[in-house]
C-alpha positions in Angstrom: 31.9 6.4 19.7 28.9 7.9 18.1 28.8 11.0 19.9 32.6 11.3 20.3 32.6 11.0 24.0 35.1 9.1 26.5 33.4 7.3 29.3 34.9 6.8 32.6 35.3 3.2 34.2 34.0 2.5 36.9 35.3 1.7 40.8 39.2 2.0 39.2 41.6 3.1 42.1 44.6 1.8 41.0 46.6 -0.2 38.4 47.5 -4.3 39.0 50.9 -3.5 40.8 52.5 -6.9 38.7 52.4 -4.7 35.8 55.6 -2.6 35.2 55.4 1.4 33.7 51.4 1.1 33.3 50.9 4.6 33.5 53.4 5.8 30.7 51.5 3.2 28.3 48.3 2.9 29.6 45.5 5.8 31.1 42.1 4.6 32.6 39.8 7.6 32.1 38.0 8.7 35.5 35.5 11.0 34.0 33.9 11.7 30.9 35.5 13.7 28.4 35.4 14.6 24.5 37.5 12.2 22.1 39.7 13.8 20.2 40.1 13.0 16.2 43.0 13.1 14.0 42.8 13.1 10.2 42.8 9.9 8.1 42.8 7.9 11.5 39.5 6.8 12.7 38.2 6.4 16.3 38.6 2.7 17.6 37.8 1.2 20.6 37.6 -2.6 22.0 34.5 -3.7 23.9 35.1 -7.0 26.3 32.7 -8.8 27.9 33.6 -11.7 30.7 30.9 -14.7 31.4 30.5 -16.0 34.7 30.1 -19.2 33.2 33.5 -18.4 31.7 32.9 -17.5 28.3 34.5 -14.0 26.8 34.0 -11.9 24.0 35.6 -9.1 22.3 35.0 -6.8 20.2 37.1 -3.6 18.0 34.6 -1.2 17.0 36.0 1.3 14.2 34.7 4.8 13.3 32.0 4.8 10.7 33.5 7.0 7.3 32.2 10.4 7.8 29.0 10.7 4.4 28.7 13.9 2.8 25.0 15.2 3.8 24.1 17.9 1.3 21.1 18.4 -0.2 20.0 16.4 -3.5 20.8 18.7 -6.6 17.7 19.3 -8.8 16.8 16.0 -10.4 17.9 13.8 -7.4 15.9 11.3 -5.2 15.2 13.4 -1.8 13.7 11.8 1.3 9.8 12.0 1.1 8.0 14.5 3.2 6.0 11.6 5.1 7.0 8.7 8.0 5.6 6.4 9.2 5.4 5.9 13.1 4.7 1.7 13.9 2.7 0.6 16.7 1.4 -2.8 17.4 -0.3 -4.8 21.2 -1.4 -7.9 21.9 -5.3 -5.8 22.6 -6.6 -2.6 21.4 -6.5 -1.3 25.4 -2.4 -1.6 25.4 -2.3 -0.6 21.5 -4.6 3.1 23.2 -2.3 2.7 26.0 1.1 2.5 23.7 0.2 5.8 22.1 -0.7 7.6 24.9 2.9 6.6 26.4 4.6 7.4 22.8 2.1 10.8 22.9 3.7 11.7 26.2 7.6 10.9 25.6 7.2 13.1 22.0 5.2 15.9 23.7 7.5 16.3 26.6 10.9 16.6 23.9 11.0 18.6 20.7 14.5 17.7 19.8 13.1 14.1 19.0 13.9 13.2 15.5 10.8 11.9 13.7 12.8 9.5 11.9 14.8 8.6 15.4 11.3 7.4 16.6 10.2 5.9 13.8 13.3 3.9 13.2 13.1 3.0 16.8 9.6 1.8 16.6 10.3 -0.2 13.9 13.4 -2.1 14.4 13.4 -2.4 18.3 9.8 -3.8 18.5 8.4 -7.2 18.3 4.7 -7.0 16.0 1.9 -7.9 17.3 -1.9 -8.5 16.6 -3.8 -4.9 16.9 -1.5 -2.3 15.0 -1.7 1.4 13.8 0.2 3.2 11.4 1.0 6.8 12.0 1.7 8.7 8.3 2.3 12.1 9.1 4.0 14.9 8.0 4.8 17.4 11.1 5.0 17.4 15.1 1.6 18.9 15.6 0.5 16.0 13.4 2.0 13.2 14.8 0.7 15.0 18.0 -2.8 14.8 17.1 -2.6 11.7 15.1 -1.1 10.0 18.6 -3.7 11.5 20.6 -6.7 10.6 18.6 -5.3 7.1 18.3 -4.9 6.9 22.7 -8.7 8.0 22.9 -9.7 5.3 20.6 -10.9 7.6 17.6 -10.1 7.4 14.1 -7.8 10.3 12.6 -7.2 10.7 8.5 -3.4 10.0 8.9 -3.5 6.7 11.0 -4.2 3.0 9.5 -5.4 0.5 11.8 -6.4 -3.1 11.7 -5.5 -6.4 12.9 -3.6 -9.8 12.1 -5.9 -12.1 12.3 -3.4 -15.1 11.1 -1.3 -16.2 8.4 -1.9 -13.8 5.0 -2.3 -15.8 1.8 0.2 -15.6 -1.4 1.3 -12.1 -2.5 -0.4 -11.1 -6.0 0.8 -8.4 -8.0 -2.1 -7.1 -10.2 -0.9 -5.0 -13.0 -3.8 -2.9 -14.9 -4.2 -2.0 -18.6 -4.5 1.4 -20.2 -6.8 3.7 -18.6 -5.0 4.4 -15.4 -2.6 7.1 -16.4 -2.5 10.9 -15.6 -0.4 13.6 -16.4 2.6 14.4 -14.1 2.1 11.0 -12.5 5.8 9.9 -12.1 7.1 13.2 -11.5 7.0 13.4 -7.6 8.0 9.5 -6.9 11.0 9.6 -9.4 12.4 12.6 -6.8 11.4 10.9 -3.5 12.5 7.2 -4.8 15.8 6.3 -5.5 14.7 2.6 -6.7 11.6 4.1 -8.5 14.1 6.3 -10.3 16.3 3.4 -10.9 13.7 1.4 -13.1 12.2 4.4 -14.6 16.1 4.7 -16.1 16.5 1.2 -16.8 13.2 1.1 -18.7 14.2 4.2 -21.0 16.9 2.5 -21.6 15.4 -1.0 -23.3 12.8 1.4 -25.1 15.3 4.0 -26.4 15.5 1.5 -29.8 11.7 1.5 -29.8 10.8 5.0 -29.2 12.2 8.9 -30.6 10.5 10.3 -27.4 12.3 10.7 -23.7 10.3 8.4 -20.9 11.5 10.4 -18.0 10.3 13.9 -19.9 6.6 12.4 -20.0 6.5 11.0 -16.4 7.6 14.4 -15.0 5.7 16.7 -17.3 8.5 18.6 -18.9 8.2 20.6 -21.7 7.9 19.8 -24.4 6.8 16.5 -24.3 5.0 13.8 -26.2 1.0 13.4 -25.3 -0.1 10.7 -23.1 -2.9 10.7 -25.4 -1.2 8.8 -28.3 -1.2 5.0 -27.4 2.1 4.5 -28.7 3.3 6.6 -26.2 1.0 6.1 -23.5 1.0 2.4 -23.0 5.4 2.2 -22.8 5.0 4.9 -20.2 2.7 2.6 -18.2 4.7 -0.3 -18.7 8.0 1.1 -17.3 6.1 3.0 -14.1 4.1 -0.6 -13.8 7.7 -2.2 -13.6 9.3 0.8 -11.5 6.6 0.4 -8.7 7.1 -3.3 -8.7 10.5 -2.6 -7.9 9.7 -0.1 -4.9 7.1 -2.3 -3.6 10.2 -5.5 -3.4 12.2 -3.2 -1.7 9.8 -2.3 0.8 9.6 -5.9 1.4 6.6 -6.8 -0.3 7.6 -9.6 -3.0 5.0 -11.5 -5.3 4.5 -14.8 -5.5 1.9 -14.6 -8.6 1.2 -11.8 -10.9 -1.8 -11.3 -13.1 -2.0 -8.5 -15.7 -5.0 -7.0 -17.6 -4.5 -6.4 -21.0 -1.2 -4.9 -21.9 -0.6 -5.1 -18.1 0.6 -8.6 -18.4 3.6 -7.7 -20.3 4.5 -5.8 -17.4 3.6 -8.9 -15.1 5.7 -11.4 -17.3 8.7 -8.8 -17.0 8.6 -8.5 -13.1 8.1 -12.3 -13.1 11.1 -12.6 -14.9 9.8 -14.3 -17.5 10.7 -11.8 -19.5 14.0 -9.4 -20.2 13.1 -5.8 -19.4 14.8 -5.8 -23.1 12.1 -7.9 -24.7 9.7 -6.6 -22.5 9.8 -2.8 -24.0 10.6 -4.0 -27.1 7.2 -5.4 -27.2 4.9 -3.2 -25.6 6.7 -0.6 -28.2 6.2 -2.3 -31.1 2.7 -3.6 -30.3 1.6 -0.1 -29.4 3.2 1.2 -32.4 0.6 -1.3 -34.6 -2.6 -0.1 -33.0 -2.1 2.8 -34.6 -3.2 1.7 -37.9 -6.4 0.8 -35.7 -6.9 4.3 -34.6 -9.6 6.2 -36.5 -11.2 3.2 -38.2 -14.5 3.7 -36.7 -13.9 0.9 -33.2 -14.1 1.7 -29.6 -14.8 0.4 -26.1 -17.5 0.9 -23.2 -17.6 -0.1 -19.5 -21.0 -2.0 -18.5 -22.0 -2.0 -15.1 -23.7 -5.5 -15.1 -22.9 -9.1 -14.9 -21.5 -11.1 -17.5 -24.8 -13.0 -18.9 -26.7 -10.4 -18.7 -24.1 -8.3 -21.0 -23.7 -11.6 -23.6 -27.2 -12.3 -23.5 -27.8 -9.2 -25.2 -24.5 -8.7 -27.2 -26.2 -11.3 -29.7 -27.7 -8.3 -31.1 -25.1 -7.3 -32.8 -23.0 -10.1 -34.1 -20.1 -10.1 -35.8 -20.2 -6.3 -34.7 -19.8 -6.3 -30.6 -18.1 -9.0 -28.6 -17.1 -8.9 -24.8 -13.4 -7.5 -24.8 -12.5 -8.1 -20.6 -15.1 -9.4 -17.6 -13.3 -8.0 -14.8 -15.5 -8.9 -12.1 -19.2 -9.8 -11.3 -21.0 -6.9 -12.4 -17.9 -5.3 -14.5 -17.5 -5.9 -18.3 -16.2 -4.2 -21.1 -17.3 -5.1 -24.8 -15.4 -3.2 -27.9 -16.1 -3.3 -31.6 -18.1 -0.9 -34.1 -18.6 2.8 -32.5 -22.2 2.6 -33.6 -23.1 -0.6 -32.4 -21.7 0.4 -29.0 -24.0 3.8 -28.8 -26.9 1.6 -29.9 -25.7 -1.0 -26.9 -26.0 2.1 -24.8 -29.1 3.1 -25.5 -30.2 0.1 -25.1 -28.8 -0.9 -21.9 -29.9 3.0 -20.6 -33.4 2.0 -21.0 -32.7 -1.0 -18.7 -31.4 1.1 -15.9 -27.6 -0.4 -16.6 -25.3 2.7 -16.2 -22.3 2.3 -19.6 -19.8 4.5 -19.9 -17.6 5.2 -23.4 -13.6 4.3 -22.7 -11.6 6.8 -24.0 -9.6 5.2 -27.0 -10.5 5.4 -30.7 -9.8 1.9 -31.4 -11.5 -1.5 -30.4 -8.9 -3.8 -28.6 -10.0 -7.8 -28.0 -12.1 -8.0 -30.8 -12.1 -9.3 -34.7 -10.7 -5.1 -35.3 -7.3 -6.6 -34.2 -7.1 -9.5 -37.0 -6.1 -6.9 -39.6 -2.4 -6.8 -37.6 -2.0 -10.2 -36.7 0.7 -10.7 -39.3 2.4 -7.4 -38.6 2.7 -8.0 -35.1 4.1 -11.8 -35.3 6.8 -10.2 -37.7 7.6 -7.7 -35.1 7.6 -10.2 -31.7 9.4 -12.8 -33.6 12.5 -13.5 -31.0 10.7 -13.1 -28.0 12.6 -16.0 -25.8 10.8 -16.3 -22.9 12.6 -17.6 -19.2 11.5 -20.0 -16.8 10.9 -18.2 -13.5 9.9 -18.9 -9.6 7.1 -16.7 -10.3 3.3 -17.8 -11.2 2.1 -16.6 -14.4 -1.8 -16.6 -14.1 -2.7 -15.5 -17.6 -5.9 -14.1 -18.4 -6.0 -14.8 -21.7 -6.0 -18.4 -20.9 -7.7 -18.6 -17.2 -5.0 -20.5 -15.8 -1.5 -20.4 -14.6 0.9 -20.7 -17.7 4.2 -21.7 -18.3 6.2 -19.3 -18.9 7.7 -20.9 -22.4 4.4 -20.0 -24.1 4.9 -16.1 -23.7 6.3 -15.9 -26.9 6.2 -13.7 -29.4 2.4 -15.6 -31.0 0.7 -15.1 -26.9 1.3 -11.2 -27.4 -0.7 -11.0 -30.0 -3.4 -13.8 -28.3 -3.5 -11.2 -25.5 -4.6 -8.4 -27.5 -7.2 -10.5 -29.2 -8.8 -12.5 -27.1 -11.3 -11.9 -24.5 -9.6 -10.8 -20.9 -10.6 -13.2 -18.5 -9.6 -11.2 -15.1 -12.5 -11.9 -13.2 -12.2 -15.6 -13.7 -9.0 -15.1 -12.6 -8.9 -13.2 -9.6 -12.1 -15.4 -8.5 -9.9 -18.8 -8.8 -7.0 -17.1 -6.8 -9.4 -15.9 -3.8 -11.2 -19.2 -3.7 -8.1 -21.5 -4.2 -5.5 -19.2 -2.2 -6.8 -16.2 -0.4 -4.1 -13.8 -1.1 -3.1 -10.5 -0.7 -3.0 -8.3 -3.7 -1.5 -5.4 -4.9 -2.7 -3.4 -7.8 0.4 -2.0 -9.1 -0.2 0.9 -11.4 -0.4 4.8 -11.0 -4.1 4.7 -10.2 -6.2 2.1 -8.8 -8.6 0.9 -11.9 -9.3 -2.8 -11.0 -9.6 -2.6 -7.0 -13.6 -2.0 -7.1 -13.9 -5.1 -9.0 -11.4 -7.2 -7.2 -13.4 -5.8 -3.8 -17.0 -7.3 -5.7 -15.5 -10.8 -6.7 -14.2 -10.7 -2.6 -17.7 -9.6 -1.5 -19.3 -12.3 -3.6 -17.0 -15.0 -2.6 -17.3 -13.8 1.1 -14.2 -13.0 1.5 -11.8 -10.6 2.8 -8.2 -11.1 1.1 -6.6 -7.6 1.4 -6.3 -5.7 -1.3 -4.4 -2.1 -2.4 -3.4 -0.2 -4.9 -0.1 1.8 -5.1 0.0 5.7 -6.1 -3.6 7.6 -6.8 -4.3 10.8 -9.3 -4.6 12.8 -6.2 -1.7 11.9 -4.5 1.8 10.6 -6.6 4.4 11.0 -4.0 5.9 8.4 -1.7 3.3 8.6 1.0 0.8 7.4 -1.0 3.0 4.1 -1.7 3.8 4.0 2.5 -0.3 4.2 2.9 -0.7 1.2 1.1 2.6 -0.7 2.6 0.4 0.2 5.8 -2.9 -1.2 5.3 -0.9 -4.1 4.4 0.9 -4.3 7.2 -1.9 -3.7 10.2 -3.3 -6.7 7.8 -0.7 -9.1 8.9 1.4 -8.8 5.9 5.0 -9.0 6.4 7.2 -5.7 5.1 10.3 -3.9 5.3 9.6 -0.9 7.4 13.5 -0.4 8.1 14.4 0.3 4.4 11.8 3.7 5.0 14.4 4.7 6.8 17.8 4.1 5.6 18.1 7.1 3.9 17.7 9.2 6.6 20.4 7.6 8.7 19.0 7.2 12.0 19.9 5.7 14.9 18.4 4.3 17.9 16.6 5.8 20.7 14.7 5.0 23.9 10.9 4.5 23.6 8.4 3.9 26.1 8.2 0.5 27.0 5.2 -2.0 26.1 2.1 -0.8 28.0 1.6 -5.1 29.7 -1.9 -5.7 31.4 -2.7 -8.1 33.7 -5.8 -10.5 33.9 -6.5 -11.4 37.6 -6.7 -15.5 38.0 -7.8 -15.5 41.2 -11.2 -15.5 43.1 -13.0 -12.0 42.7 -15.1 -11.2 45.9 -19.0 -10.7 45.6 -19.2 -6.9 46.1 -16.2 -6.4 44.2 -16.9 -6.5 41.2 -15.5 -4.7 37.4 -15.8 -4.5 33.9 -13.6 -5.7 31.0 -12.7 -3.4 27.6 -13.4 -5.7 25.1 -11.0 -4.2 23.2 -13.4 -3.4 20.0 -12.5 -0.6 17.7 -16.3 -0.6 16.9 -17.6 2.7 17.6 -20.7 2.7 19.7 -23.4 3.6 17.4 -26.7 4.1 19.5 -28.3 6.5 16.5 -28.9 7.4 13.7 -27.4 10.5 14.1 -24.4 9.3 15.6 -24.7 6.7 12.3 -24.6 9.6 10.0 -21.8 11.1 12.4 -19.3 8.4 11.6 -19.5 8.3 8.1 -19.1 12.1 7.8 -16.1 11.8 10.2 -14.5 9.0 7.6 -15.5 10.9 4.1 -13.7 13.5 5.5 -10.5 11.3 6.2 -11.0 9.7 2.7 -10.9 13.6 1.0 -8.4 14.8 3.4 -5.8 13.8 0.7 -7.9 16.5 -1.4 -9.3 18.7 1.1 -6.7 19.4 3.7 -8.2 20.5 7.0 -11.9 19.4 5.6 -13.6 17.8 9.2 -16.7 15.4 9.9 -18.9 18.4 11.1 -18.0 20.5 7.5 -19.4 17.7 5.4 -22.2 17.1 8.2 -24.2 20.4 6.5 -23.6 18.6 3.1 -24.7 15.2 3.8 -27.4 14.9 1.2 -24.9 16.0 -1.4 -23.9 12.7 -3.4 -20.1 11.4 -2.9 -19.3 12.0 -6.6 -20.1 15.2 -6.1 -18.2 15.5 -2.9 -15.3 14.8 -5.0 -15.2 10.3 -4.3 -13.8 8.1 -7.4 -14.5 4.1 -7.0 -11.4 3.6 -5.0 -12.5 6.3 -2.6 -15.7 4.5 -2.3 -13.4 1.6 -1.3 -11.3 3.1 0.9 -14.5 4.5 2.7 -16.0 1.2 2.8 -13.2 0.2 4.2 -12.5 2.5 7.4 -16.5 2.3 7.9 -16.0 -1.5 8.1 -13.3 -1.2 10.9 -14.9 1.6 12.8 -18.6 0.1 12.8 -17.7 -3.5 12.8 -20.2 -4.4 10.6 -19.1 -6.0 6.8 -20.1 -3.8 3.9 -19.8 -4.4 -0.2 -17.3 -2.6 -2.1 -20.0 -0.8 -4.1 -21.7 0.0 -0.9 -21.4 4.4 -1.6 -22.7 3.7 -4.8 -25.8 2.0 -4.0 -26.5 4.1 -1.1 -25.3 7.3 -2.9 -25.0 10.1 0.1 -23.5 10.2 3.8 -26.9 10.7 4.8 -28.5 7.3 3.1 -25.8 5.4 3.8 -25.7 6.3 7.6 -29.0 5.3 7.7 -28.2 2.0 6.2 -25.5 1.7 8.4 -28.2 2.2 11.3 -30.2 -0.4 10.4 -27.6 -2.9 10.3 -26.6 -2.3 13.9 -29.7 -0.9 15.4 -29.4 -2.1 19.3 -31.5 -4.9 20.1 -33.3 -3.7 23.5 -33.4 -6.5 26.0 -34.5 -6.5 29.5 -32.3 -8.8 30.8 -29.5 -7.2 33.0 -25.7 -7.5 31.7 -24.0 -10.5 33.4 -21.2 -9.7 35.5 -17.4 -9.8 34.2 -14.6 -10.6 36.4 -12.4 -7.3 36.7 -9.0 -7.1 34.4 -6.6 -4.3 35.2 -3.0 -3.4 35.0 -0.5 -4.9 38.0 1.0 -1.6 38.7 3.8 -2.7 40.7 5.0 -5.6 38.6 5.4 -3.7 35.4 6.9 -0.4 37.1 9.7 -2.8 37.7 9.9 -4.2 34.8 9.8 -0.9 33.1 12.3 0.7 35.0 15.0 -2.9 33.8 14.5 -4.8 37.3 12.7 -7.6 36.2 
C-alpha cells in the first residue's frame, strides 16, 4: 500500500469450482503491478492471517491522507540539521561489531534516508548495556563517525557509555540570572515546534506584565529591548527555562523533582505545576520590575572560588555590609552587598591565592539591600494561589522539599532575600537519591558545581545541561538527550523523528558472539576482548595524545575540522586560552574519564591547566605497573559463524 504496488499471490492456478461467476467479481493478481488511485477514494486492502491452531485474524488497512510537504515559511519550526543514529550491545566487541555492519549497509547504498536509519535503529531495536550515539549532520559524517566507532576510537560527533543499572530520580535544575546570551532562542524556536509552543504561551501570560515582545528578544530582531536590563532579562529566562522543560518532556525525559537557583525556582514551581504559567510570569515580571529601584544604589555580587567556612569565616569583616547570597557547591559561593566592601573582599581574598570574580549586575540580591522592597513586592504577589502537584519542590531557600501551599506570594519575596542554599540541596539529593539531573537553561552555569558536590560525595549521578552559548540549535538539546541515554536513562528517541515521516527499513542484524563452554585443548589456546573502551595508554606521550585528541572533540562545536595533532603543537597553551569555559572543562573530564578509565574531578582542567600537564597527570595515574609474572591463559571466545549466519539470514 505504501509504495502503491499490487502483489501477486502465490501457487493460485485456479478458482474453488463451488463458487459461481468468480471471475466477473473477483481477479487474483499473478504478478506485480502498480495500483491505480481514484480521487476522494483511498486505497484499501484486507490482510488475513489463518492459525494452525485455528485462530484467524483480519485486518482492512486504509490509505493514509496524502500531507502537504512544503517547506516551512519564514518563521516556522523546520526539522534540525542533526540525527541521531542509536546503537546499543550486550559488550563493546558486538557494539564495534554493530557499526562496522551498519558502516557497511550505509556505504554500499546512497539512497538510504538518514532519518530511514535512524528511525529504524531506534524503534526496531531492543537497548542494551554498551551504547553510542551517532549526531551527525552528512553521509561522509555518519561515514566517519561509524567507522571510528568499529575501530574502537573516539570521534567528536559520537556519545558513548554504558548502563550500568537502574538511574536514580529525574532532577530538573533550573539556574538563575547569569546564563543568558544574545540570540539564544533564535535557532531552537525554528527547529522546535514544542520549544516554539511555550516560548508563545509564555508571551502570552507576560503580555500584561511587559510593553516589550519575548519572541523579538529571543531571536535578536530589531529593534529590541536589552538583555541587559533585569526587568527584561530575567522574564526572558523564565519563559526559555519553561520552553526547554517542555522539549526535554517531549523527548521523554520527565522530572520527578525540580530545584531552582534564585529566580530559577519560579521557573521550577511553574513546570512542577505548582504554579499557573499565568502566576508564574506575573511574578517573575513584577518582581524584576522592583529590582530596579535597587539598581544603581551602590550593591553588587562576586563569585568566590572557595569553600563555604572559609568564605564566612572572613565575611565577619564586614558586617552588616557583606553576607553570603548562594553556596552552590563545595568550593562555590557567592556573597552580595556594598560594592566597596566586595573590592576590599577581593583584595583580600587575592592575597590568599582565592581567584573572585565581580557578577555582572548593579544590584545586590540575598542580602539586607532587598528589605527596602519587601512591602512593594508582597503588594504586587498578593494572589499568588499556589497548586498541589506530583512534583517535588526541593526549595533552596528552605533546604528541604516543600509543600507546594507555601509558594505564595510572601516565599517570593523569601527567595530573593534569603541565602540560596543549592549546594545543600543538590548534596541531600545525591546522597539520599542518586539522580539524574538536568540543568535546564540556555547555558550550563551550575554543572561545574553540581560535578564538585558529585566528586566529593564519590559519586557519579549523570548530569547535563541543555543548549550552550556556542551552540543554540536542536543538536545541542539531542547531545544531551544522548549522554543521558548511553547513561541508562530512559527517552523518547522516536519523537526525533516524527516530523520527518519515516518509515521502516532493513538493518543489519545484531552482531551475537558466542562463549565456548566446553573443554579448550592445551595447545589451543586464545585470548578474550575484555571489551574496555579504555585506551591503552603505555606513555606519556600517548597520555598527552588522548587528551589532545578529546580537546579537540570538545572545541569541535567551535573549531570545525580542528584535530588532536593541530592542538598537539599547542599543548602548553592553557584551555582558557584554547577557547574552554567550565562546562567544557566538564565535558572534557568527562570523555577523558570514559576513554582512560580512570575517575577524574570536575575541576580537573583547571587544576592542571594545559593538555600538556594534565596528560602527564593522567600518566601518572595509570602508569603500567611492570611485573614479571607471565599473563595467565584465557579460554578463547569467538563468534559461532554458522549458527548466526542462519539466524541472520531468518532460519533460526
Amino acid at each position: 500500500m505504501d509504495r502503491a504496488h499490487l502483489v501477486p499471490s502465490l501457487n493460485f492456478r485456479s478458482p474453488n469450482p463451488a463458487i459461481p461467476d468468480f471471475r466477473e467479481d473477483f481477479e487474483v493478481i499473478g504478478t506485480a503491478r502498480p495500483w491505480p488511485s481514484a480521487p476522494g477514494r483511498p486505497r484499501r486492502a484486507g490482510v488475513s492471517a489463518f492459525g494452525m491452531g485455528g485462530t484467524n485474524a483480519h485486518v482492512i488497512l486504509e490509505e493514509a491522507p496524502e500531507g502537504r510537504m512544503e517547506p516551512p515559511a519564514a518563521g516556522e519550526s523546520s526539522a534540525p540539521a542533526v540525527l541521531p543514529w542509536v546503537l546499543s550491545a550486550r559488550s563493546e566487541p558486538a557494539l564495534r561489531e554493530q557499526a562496522a555492519r551498519l558502516r557497511d549497509r550505509v556505504a554500499a547504498d546512497a539512497s538510504l534516508s538518514a532519518a530511514d536509519v535512524g528511525y529504524s535503529l531506534v524503534s526496531t531495536r531492543s537497548s542494551f548495556e554498551h551504547r553510542a550515539v551517532l549526531l551527525s549532520g552528512d553521509r561522509a559524517e555518519r561515514l566517519a563517525g561509524l567507522g571510528a566507532l568499529a575501530a574502537g576510537e573516539d570521534a567528536a560527533r559520537v556519545i558513548r557509555g554504558a548502563a550500568e543499572g537502574p538511574v536514580g530520580p529525574v532532577v530538573f535544575v533550573f539556574p538563575g540570572q547569569g546564563s543568558q546570551w544574545a540570540g539564544m532562542g533564535r535557532q531552537l524556536y525554528a527547529e522546535s515546534e514544542v520549544f516554539a509552543r511555550g516560548v508563545d504561551e509564555c508571551a502570552l501570560a507576560l503580555a500584561p506584565w511587559v510593553d516589550w515582545s519575548l519572541v523579538d528578544v529571543l531571536t535578536g530582531a530589531e529593534p529590541a529591548v536589552s538583555l541587559d536590563r533585569v526587568d527584561v532579562v530575567q522574564p526572558v529566562l523564565f519563559a526559555v527555562m519553561v520552553s526547554l522543560a517542555r522539549v526535554w518532556s517531549s523527548l521523554g525525559v520527565v522530572p520527578e523533582a525540580v530545584v531552582g537557583h534564585s529566580q530559577g525556582e519560579i521557573a521550577a514551581a511553574c513546570v512542577s505545576g505548582a504554579l499557573s504559567i499565568e502566576d508564574a510570569a506575573r511574578i517573575v515580571a513584577l518582581r524584576s520590575r522592583a529590582l530596579t529601584e535597587l539598581a544603581g544604589l551602590g550593591g553588587g555580587m562576586s563569585a568566590v572560588s572557595a569553600p563555604p567556612v572559609w568564605v564566612q569565616d572572613r565575611l565577619g569583616q564586614w558586617p552588616g555590609r557583606l553576607s553570603a547570597a548562594a553556596v552552590n557547591g563545595p568550593a562555590s559561593v557567592v556573597i552580595s552587598g556594598d560594592g566597596e566592601a566586595l573590592d576590599q573582599f577581593a583584595a583580600m581574598a587575592a592575597g590568599e591565592g582565592v581567584r573572585v570574580r565581580r557578577v555582572k549586575v548593579d544590584y545586590a540580591s540575598h542580602s539586607r539591600h532587598v528589605e527596602r522592597i519587601r512591602e512593594r513586592l508582597l503588594v504586587d504577589l498578593a494572589g499568588v494561589s499556589p497548586r498541589e502537584t506530583a512534583v517535588e519542590f526541593h526549595s533552596t531557600v528552605t533546604g528541604e522539599v516543600l509543600d507546594p501551599q507555601r509558594l505564595d506570594g510572601s516565599y517570593w519575596y523569601e527567595n530573593l532575600r534569603s541565602m540560596v542554599r543549592f549546594g545543600e540541596v543538590v548534596e541531600r539529593l545525591m546522597r539520599e537519591h542518586g539522580g539524574v539531573f538536568v540543568e535546564v537553561g540556555p547555558h550550563p552555569v551550575l554543572e561545574v558545581a553540581m560535578e564538585e558536590t558529585a566528586d566529593a560525595l564519590a559519586a557519579s549521578p549523570p548530569v547535563v545541561g541543555t543548549l550552550h552559548k556556542d551552540d543554540g540549535s536542536a543538536g545541542k538539546v539531542l547531545a544531551s538527550l544522548a549522554e543521558l541515554h548511553v547513561r541508562g536513562v530512559p527517552v523518547n528517541w522516536e519523537a526525533v523523528f516524527a516530523v520527518h515521516r519515516p518509515r521502516r527499513i532493513d538493518l543489519p542484524t545484531y552482531a551475537f558472539e558466542r562463549q565456548r563452554y566446553w573443554l579448550t585443548a592445551p595447545d589451543d589456546t586464545g585470548t578474550t576482548d575484555t571489551g574496555s573502551t579504555a585506551h591503552a595508554i603505555g606513555s606519556e606521550s600517548s597520555a598527552l595524545k588522548l587528551v589532545c585528541a578529546e580537546t579537540a572533540a570538545v572545541l569541535s562545536a567551535k573549531h570545525a575540522g580542528l584535530t588532536g595533532a593541530d592542538l598537539a603543537t599547542r599543548s602548553t597553551e592553557t584551555f582558557k586560552d584554547l577557547g574552554f569555559d567550565s562546562s567544557m572543562a566538564v565535558r572534557l573530564r568527562n570523555r577523558l574519564t570514559t576513554a582512560a578509565g580512570v575517575r577524574l574531578p570536575a575541576t580537573v582542567a583547571f587544576t592542571y591547566p594545559t593538555p600538556q600537564t594534565l596528560g602527564r597527570h593522567l600518566f601518572s595515574l595509570i602508569e603500567p605497573e611492570v611485573s614479571d609474572a607471565p599473563d595467565p591463559e584465557r579460554p578463547e571466545s569467538r563468534s559461532d559463524d554458522e549458527l548466526y549466519e542462519l539466524i541472520d539470514r531468518g532460519y533460526v
